[in-house]
MARBA-657488 format. One record per residue (C-alpha): chain; z, y, x. Coordinates in Angstrom, 2 decimals. Example, Ala and Ser with C-alpha at 12.3 -4.5 7.8 and 13.67 -1.06 7.14 Angstrom:
+------+---------+---------+---------+
! fivo !       z !       y !       x !
+------+---------+---------+---------+
!    A !    7.80 !   -4.50 !   12.30 !
!    A !    7.14 !   -1.06 !   13.67 !
+------+---------+---------+---------+
//
This chain:
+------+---------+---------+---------+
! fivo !       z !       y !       x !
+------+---------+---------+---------+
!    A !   12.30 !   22.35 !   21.95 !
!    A !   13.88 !   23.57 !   25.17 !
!    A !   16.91 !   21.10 !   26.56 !
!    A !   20.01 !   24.60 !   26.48 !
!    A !   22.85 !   22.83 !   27.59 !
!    A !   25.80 !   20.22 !   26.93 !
!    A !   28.48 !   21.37 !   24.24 !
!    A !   31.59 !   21.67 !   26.51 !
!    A !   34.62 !   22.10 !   23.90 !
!    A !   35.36 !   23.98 !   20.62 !
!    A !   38.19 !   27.08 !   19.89 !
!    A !   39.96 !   27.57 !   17.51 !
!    A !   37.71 !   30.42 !   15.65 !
!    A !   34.90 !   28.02 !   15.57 !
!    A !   32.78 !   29.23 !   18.48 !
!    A !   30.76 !   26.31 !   20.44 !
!    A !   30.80 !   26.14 !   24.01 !
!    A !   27.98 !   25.16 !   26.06 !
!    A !   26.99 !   24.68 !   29.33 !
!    A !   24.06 !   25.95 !   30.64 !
!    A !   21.68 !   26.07 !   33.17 !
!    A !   19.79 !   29.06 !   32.27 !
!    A !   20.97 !   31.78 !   29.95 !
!    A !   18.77 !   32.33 !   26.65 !
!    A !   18.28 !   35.46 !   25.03 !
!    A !   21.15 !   36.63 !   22.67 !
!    A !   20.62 !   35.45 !   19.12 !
!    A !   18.40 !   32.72 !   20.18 !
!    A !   18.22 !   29.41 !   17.56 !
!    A !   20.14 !   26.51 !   18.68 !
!    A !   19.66 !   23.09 !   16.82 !
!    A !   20.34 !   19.55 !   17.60 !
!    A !   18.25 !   16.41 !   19.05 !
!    A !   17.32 !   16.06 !   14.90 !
!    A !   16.33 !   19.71 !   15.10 !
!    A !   19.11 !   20.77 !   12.14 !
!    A !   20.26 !   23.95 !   12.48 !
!    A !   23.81 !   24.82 !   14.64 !
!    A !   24.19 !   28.79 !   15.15 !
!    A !   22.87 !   31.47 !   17.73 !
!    A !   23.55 !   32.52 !   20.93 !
!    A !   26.41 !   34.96 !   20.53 !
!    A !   27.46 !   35.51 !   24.40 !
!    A !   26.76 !   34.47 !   28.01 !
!    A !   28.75 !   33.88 !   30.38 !
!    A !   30.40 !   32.66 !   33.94 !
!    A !   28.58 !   31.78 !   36.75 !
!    A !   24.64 !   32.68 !   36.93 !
!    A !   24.00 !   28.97 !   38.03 !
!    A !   25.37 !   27.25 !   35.09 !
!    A !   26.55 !   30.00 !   32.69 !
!    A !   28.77 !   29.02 !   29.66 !
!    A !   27.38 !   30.20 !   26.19 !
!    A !   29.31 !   30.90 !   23.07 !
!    A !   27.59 !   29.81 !   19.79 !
!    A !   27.86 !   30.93 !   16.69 !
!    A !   28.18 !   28.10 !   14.14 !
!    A !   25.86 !   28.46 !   10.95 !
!    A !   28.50 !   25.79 !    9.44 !
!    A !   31.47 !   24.92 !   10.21 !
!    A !   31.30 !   22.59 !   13.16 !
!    A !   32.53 !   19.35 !   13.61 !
!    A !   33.99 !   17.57 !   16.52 !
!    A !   31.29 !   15.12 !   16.67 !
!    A !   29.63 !   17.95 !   18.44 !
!    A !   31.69 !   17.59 !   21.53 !
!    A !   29.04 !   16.11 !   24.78 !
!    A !   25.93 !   16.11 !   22.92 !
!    A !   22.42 !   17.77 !   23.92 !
!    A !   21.63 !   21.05 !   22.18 !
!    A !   17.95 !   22.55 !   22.44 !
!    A !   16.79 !   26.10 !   22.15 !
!    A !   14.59 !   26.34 !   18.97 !
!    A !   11.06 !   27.28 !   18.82 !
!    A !   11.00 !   29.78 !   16.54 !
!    A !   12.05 !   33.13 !   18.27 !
!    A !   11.71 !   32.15 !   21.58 !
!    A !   12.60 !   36.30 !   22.51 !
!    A !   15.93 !   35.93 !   20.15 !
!    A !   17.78 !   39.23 !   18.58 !
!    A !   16.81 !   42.31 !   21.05 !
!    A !   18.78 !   45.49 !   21.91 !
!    A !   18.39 !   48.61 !   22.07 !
!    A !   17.91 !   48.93 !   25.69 !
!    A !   17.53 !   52.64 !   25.72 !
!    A !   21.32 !   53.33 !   24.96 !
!    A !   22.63 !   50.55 !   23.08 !
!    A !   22.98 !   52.40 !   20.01 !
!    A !   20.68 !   51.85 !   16.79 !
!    A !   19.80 !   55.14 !   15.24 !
+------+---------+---------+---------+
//
């Protein structure tokens, strides 16, 4: 596992917010310190230094989440890819 970032704070939709200090692929696997399961990478963000990154929950989260360690999974290490051609699936 691959130390991702701090969770910073939670909205009100349910999205996680971590800080970063590298940005991960989109749709990347992010579990706890246990290794349990917490969403994927749904959006980067802010500053290229320390970006923010907004994770989608698998659950719904809980606020025992706030200022704890999250780690990329090492599953997919390459995440969800796009269609870099033209964005567009066909």
């Amino acid at each position: 596992m691959k130390r991702l970032g701090v969770v910073e704070n939670l909205s009100y939709d349910g999205t996680v917010l971590i800080r970063s200090d590298f940005a991960p692929p989109y749709g990347a696997a992010v579990v706890d310190r246990k290794g349990t399961a917490l969403g994927t990478v749904m959006k980067v963000f802010g500053p290229v230094k320390q970006p923010f990154i907004a994770l989608r929950p698998a659950g719904k989260p809980a606020m025992g989440l706030l200022g704890t360690e999250v780690y990329l999974s090492q599953g997919n290490s390459y995440g969800k890819q796009e269609n870099r051609r033209n964005r567009r699936d066909h």
